[in-house]
C-alpha positions in Angstrom: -37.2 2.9 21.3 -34.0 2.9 18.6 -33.4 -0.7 17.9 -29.5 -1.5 18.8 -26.8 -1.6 16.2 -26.6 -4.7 14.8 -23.0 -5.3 14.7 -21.2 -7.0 11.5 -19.8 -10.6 12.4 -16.2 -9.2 12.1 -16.4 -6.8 15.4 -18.3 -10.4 17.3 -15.0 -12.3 16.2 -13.1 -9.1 17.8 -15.0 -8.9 21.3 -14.7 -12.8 21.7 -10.8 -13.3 20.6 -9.3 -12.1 23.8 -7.4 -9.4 22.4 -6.8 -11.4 18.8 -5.7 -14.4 20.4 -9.1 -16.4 19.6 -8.7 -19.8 18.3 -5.3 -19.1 16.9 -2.6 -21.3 18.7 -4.8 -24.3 18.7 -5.8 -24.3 14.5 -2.0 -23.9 14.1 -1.2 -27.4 15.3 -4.4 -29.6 14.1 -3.0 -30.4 11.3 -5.7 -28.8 8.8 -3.9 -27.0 5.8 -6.0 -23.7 6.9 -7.6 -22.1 9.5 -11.3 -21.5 10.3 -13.3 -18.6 9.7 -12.9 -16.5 12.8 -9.0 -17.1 12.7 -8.7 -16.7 9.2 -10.0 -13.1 10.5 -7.7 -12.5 13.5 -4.7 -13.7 11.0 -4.8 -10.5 9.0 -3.9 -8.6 12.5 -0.8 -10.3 12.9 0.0 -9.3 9.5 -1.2 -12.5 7.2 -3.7 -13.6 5.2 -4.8 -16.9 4.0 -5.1 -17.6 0.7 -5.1 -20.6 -1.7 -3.7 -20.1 -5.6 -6.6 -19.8 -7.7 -4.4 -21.3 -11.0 -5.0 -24.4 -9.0 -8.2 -24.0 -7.1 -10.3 -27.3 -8.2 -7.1 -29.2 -9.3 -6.1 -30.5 -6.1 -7.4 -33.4 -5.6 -7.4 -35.9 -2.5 -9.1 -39.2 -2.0 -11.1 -38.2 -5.1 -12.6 -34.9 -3.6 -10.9 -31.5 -4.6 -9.6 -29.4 -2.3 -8.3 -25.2 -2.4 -4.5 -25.1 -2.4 -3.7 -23.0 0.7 -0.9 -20.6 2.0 0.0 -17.8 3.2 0.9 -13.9 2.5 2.9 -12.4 5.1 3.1 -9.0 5.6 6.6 -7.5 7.3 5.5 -3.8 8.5 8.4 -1.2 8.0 7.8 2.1 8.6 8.9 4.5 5.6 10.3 1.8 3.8 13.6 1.7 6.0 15.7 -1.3 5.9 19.3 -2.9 6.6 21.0 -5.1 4.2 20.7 -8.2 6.0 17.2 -7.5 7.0 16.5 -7.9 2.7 18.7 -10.8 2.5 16.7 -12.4 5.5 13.7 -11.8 3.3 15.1 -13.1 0.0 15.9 -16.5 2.7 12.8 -16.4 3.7 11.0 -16.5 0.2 13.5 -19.1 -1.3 13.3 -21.1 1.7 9.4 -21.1 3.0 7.8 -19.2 0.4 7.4 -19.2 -3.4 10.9 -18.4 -4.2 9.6 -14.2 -4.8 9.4 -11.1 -2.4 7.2 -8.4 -3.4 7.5 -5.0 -2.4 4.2 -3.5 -1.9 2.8 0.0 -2.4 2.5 1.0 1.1 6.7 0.7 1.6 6.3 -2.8 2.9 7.9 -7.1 1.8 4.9 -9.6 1.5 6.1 -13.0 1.2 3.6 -15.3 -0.9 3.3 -19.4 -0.9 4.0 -19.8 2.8 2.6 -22.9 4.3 0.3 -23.1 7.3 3.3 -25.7 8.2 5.9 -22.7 8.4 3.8 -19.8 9.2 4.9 -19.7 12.7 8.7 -20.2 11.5 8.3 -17.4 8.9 7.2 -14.8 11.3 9.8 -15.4 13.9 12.4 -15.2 11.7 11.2 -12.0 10.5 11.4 -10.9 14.6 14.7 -12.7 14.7 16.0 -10.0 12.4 14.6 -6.8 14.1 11.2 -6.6 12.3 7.5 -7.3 12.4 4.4 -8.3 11.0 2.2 -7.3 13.9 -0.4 -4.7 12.5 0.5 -5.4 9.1 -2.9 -5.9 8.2 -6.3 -5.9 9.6 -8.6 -3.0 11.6 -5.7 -1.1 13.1 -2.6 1.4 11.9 -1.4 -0.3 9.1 2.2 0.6 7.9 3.0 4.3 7.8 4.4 5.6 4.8 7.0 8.1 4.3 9.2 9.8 1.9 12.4 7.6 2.0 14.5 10.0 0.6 18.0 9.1 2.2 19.1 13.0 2.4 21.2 14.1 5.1 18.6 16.7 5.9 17.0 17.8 8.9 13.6 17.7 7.7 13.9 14.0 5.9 15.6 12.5 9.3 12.7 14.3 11.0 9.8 12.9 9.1 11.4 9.6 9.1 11.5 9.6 12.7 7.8 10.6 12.9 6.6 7.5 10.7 9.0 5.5 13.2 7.3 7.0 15.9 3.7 6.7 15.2 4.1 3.7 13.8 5.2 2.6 17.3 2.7 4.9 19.1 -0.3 3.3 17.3 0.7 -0.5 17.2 -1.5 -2.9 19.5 -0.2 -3.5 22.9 -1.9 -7.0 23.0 0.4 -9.7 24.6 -1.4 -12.6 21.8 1.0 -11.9 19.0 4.1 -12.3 21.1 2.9 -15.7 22.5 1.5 -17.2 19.1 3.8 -16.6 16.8 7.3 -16.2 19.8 7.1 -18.4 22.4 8.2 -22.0 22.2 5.2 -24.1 21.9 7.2 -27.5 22.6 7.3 -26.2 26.6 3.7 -27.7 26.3 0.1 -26.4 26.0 -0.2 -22.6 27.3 -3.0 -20.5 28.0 -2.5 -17.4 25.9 -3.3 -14.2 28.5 -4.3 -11.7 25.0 -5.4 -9.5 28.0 -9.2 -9.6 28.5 -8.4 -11.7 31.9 -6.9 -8.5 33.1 -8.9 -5.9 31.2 -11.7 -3.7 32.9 -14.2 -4.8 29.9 -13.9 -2.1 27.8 -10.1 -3.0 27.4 -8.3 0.0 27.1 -6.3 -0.9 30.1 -4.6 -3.4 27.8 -5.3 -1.5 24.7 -5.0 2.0 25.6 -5.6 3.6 22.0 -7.5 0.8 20.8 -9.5 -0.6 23.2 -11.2 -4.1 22.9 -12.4 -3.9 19.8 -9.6 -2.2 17.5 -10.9 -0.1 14.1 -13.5 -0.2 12.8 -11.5 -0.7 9.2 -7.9 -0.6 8.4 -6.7 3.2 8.9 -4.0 4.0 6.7 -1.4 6.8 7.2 1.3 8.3 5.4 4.3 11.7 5.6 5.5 14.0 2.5 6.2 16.9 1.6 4.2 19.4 -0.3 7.3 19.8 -2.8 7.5 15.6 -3.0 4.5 14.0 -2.8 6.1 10.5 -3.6 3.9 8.8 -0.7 0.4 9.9 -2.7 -0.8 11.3 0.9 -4.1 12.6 -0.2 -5.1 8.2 -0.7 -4.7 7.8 3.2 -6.9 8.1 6.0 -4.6 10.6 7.6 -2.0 12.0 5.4 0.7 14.7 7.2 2.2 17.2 4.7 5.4 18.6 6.0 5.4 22.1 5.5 9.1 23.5 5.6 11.2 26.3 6.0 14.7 25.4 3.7 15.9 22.7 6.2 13.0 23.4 9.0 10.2 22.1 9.7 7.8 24.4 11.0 4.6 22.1 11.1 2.2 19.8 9.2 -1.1 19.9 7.1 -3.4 17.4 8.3 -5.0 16.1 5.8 -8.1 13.7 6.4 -10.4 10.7 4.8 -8.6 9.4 1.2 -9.3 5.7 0.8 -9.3 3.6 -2.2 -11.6 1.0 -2.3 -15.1 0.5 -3.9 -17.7 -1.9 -4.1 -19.4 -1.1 -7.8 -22.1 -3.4 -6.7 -22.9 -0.8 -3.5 -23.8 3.0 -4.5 -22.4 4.2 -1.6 -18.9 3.0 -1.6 -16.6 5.6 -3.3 -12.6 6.5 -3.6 -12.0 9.8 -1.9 -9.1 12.1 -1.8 -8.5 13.7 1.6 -9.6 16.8 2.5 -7.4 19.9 4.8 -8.1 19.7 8.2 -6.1 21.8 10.4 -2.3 22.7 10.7 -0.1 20.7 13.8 3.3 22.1 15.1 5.7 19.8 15.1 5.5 19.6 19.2 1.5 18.7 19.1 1.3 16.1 15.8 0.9 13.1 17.3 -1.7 14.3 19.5 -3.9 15.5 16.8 -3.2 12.3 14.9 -4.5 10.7 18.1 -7.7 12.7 18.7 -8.4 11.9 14.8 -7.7 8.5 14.5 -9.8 7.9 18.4 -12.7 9.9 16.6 -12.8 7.7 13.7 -12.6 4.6 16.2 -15.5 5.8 18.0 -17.7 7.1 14.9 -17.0 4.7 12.3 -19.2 2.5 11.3 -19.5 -0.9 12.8 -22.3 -2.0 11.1 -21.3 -2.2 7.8 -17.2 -3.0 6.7 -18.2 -1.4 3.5 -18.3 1.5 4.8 -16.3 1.7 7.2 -13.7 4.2 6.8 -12.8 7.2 7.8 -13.5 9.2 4.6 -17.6 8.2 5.1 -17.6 9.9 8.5 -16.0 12.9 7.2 -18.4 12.8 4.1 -21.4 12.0 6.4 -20.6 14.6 8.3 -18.8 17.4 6.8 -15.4 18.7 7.4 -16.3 21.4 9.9 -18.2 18.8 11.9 -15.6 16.1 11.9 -13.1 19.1 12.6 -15.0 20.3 15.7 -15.1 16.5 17.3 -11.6 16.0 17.0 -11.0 19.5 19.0 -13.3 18.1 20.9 -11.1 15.0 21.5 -7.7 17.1 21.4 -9.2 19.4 23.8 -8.8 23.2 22.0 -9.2 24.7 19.2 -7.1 24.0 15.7 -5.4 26.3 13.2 -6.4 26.1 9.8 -4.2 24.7 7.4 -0.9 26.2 6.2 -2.0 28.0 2.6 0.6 25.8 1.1 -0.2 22.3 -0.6 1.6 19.5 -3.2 3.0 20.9 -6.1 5.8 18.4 -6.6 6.3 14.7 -7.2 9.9 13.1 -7.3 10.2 8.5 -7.8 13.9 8.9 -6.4 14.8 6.6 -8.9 18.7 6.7 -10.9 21.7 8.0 -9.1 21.5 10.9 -6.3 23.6 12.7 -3.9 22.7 11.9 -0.4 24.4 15.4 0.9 27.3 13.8 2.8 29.7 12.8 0.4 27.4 8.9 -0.8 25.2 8.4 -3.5 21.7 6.3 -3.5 20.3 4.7 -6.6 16.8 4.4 -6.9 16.3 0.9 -9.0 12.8 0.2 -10.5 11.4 -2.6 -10.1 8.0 -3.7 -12.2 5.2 -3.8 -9.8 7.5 -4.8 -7.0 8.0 -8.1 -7.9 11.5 -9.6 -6.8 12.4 -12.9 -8.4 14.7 -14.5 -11.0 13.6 -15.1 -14.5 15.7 -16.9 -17.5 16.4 -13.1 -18.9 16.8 -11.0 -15.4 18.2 -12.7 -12.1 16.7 -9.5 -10.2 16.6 -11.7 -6.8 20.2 -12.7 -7.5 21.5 -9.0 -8.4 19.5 -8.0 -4.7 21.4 -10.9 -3.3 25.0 -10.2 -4.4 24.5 -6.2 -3.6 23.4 -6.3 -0.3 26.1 -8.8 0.5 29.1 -7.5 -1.7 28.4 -3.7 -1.0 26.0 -4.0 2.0 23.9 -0.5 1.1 20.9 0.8 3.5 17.7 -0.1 1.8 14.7 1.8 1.3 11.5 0.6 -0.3 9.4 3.4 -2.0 5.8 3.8 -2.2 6.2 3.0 -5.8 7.3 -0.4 -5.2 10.6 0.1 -6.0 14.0 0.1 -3.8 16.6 2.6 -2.9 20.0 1.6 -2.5 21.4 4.1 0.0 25.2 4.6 1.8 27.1 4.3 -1.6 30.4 5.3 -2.0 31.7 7.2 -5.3 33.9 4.3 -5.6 31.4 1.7 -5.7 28.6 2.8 -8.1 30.1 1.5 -11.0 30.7 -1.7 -9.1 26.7 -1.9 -8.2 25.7 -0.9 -11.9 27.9 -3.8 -12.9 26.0 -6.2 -10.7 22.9 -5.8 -12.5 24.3 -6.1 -15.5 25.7 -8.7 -15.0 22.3 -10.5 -14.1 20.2 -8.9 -16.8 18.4 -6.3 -14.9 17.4 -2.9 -16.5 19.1 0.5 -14.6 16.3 2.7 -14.3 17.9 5.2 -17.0 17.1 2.4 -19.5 13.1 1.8 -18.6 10.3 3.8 -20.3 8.4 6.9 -18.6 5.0 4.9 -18.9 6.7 1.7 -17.1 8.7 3.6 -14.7 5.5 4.9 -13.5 3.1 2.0 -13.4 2.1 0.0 -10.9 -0.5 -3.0 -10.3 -1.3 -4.9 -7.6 -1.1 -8.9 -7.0 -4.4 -10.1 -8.0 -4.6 -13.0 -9.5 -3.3 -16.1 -8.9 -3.6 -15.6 -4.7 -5.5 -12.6 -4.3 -9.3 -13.6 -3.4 -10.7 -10.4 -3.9 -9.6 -10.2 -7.4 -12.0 -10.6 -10.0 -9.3 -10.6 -12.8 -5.5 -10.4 -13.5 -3.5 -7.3 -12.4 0.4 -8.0 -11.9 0.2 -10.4 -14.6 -1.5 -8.3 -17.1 0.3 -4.8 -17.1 3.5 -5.6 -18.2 2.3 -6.9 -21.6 -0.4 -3.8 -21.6 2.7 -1.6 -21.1 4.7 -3.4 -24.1 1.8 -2.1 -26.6 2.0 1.2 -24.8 5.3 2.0 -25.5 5.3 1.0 -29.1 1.9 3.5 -29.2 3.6 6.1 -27.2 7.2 6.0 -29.4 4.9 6.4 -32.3 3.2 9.3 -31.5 6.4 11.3 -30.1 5.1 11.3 -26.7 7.5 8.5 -25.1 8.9 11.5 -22.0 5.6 12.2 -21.2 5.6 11.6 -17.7 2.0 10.3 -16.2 0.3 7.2 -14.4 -0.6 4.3 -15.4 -2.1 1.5 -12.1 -3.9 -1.7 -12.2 -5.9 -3.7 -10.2 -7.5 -6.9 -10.2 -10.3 -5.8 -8.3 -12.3 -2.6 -7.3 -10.7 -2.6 -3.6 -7.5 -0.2 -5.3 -4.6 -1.2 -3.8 -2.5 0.1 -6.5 -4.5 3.6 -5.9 -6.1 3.4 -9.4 -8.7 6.2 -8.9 -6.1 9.4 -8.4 -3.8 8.4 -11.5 -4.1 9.7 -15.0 -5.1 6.0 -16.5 -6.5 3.6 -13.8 -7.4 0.1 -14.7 -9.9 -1.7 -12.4 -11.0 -5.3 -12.9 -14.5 -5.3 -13.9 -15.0 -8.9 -15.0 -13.1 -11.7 -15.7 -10.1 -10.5 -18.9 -12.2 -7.0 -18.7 -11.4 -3.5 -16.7 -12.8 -0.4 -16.1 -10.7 2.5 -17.5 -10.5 5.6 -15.8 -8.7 9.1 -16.9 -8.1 12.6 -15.6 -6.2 12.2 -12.0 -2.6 13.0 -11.9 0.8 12.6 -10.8 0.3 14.7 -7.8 -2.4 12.0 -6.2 -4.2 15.5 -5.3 -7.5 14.3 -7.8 -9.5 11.9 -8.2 -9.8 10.7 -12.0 -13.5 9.6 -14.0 -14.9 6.8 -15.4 -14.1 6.3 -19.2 -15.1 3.6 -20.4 -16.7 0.3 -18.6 -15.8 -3.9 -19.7 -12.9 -2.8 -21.6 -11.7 -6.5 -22.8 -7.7 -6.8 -21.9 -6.5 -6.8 -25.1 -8.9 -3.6 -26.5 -7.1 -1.4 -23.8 -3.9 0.2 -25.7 -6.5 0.6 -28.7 -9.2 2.0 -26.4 -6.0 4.6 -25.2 -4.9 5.1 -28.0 -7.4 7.5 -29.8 -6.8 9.6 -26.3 -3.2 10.1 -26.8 -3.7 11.1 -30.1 -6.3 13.8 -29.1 -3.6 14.5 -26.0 -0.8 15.3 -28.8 -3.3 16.9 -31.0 -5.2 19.7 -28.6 -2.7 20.0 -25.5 -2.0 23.4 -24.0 1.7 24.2 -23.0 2.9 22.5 -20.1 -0.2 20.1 -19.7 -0.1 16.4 -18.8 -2.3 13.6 -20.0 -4.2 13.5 -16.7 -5.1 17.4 -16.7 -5.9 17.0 -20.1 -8.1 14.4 -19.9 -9.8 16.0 -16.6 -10.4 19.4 -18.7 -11.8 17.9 -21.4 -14.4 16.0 -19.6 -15.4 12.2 -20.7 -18.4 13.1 -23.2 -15.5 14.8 -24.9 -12.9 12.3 -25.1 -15.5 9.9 -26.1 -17.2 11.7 -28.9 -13.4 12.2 -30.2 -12.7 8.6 -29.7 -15.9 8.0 -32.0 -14.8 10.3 -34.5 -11.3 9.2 -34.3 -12.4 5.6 -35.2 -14.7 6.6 -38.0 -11.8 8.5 -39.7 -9.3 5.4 -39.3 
């Protein structure tokens, strides 16, 4: 007889939280600076993570024993990065007033607020309800936020996708009554007895949770809508990625593209990054449907045993991609067309000025690894501030983690250039290719994954990089350059033409050869590369880049034809000769 899965502790804390309401309401008011174990779990479905700021972890010290600093990272979900004005300044409030005085935009198209307090969790996430948006499903084993191209062009087929991430992103968020009466109701009406659902449910809980059921994903399940001529939402890094395939201003259906994921555990052979691969073609009346069959065929077929690997892209490696396309017929109940010939070939940031096709203009303003806060040389908060009150734009947050400034007259775009002058922020005209295109993730102080810094890091990394890159006449060269602090890849470091990943304390892994497009996965280069060897370790590469090129060829292609053994033998040579 099989022996029974043995389940990891994760999907127990599930069953028993009565639809994520577990211990929750209780641990908010016993006056502990954190929450336990299983909540600290349920947190990251309502869309925030506990933390504690490892600059000060061992410093804190009370009645002579030391103690982790703890707060908060709160997540607001916002489906392709659309936003009002006051919905930003509401943030900014938010992160002077409860958190650590910065908003970050992330690289999924979403704010995370840092330094929140266990004390003002609860007010944080109301107010973010209070002005139209949410943190539910933010984080954790469920639809995280869907990406799409935010392009504010008064097109059919950008209105249309738009809608879509709105729609799924509704379609797939839990239906559990918990987060509504933890973090909305009034809790000075007295104790209540939170209903979650499992008191109604039929045991298997898809009466309360009709997509999810009673114990959600198995991992996160990340989604994400381009184009194939702009793929600025890097859809082959998702789970599910939907490629619009278009007719001038018509859509005419999708490319379903299935199983990219990031993250990696070095220590665990059989973790890998994986771009997706094509799985069928979906009309634009029958999308969400297929998206439903897939994601309910990862729900039931992903592994529960073992979060490291968990998600999607092992099932379709363990099983194929004929396989894993025959189940989900199987759960969409016909047959499915093969995918549309067509595929990315295009990649536009939508940063600098831009017609929106009615008359307005958007400016797309880069921001350094989505960091938005004031420093004695650039008041970016400030600027933010005074734009979205003075000329009250749309907002849109790219995938980049940058923002769009959207709705502007002809009149006024002088007026908003002037206001970040005025405050000592950059236009996006005046940045460098390789910063424009960078991007790290958080890491270090309050990241506790991270084994090493990330956001902190880059920008100096990038000052070398551009002295390097002016030197060598390559300074337009337009290719990627992410970080992260840990293997996990939130800043997608293994599709990009230089990907950093912390290895080791002040030491990275550095890989080459993916590209601009996201359509690739790039290879290991070198291994403990010590922070301040990486622009040399680069270096010797450009050279070779500017050196043996073939017409039209970025760094990343280069680097994937000519194969690591290559570059590294050059590298040698290179150092020799110097």
């Amino acid at each position: 007889m099989t022996e029974p899965a043995k389940l990891s502790k994760v999907e127990g804390i599930k069953d028993a939280s009565n639809f994520l309401a577990g211990p929750l309401a209780n641990e908010m008011v016993d006056g502990n600076p954190n929450f336990g174990h299983d909540s600290e779990v349920l947190l990251k479905f309502h869309g925030t993570y506990q933390q504690d700021d490892r600059d000060e972890r061992g410093q804190v010290s009370e009645d002579g024993k030391k103690k982790k600093a703890y707060s908060f990272m709160v997540r607001t979900r916002i489906p392709g990065g659309i936003l009002t004005s006051d919905q930003v300044l509401e943030e900014l409030n938010l992160c002077d007033e409860l958190g650590n005085t910065t908003l970050r935009i992330t690289s999924r198209q979403a704010f995370q607020l840092h330094g929140v307090l266990k004390e003002n969790l609860k007010r944080t996430i109301q107010r973010i309800n209070e002005c139209q948006l949410s943190t539910l499903a933010a984080c954790g084993d469920v639809n995280r936020n869907v990406m799409c191209c935010p392009a504010p062009y008064k097109k059919k087929i950008y209105r249309e996708t738009q809608a879509l991430a709105h729609e799924i992103a509704m379609h797939f968020a839990p239906r559990t009554k918990a987060y509504h009466e933890v973090w909305l109701t009034d809790s000075s009406t007295g104790d209540k007895q939170l209903v979650g659902g499992e008191s109604e449910s039929n045991g298997d809980g898809f009466d309360v949770e009709p997509i999810y059921g009673k114990h959600y994903m198995p991992r996160k399940f990340k989604m994400a809508i381009g184009f194939d001529f702009d793929n600025c939402v890097d859809l082959y890094a998702n789970d599910l990625g939907l490629m619009a395939v278009t007719d001038g201003d018509k859509i005419i259906g999708y490319n379903v593209l299935v199983g990219g994921g990031m993250g990696v555990t070095p220590s665990a052979k059989k973790t890998f990054p994986a771009v997706a691969k094509r799985l069928c073609f979906a009309g634009t009346h029958n999308v969400i449907k297929i998206v439903e069959a897939v994601f309910k065929v990862q729900r039931d077929f992903g592994n529960r045993e073992d979060r490291k690997i968990a998600r999607l892209k092992y099932v379709v490696a363990n099983w194929g991609i004929e396989k894993f396309k025959a189940k989900v017929e199987e759960y969409y109940g016909g047959p499915l067309p093969e995918p549309h010939p067509t595929d990315v070939h295009g990649f536009n940031d939508h940063m600098g000025w831009d017609e929106q096709g009615d008359g307005k203009w958007f400016y797309g303003l880069n921001i350094e690894n989505g960091r938005i806060k004031d420093t004695a040389d650039m008041q970016l908060k400030t600027a933010i501030r005074e734009i979205c009150t003075v000329l009250k734009p749309g907002i849109r947050l790219t995938a980049h983690q940058s923002m769009l400034f959207t709705d502007i007259e002809a009149k006024d775009k002088a007026q908003l250039e002037a206001i970040l002058k005025k405050y000592g922020v950059k236009l996006t005209e005046e940045i460098s290719e390789v910063r424009r295109y960078s991007m790290a993730c958080v890491a270090w102080p309050t990241c506790g994954l991270s084994i090493t810094e990330s956001e902190r890091a880059l920008p100096g990394m990038i000052d070398q990089l551009e002295v390097e890159l002016a030197r060598l006449g390559l300074s337009t060269e337009k290719f990627t350059v992410r970080m992260t602090g840990c293997p996990n890849g939130c800043a997608r470091p293994y599709n990009c033409d230089v990907g950093l990943v912390g290895r080791a304390r002040g030491q990275y892994t550095l890989f080459v050869g993916g590209r601009l497009l996201g359509d690739r996965l790039n290879s290991l280069y070198k291994d403990y590369v010590p922070a301040e060897e990486v622009v040399s370790t680069l270096t010797p590469l450009f050279v070779y880049f500017k050196t043996d090129r073939q017409a039209g060829e970025t760094f990343g292609d280069f680097c994937n034809r000519k194969g690591q053994a290559d570059l590294a033998q050059w590298a040698d040579n290179f150092a020799v000769a110097k």
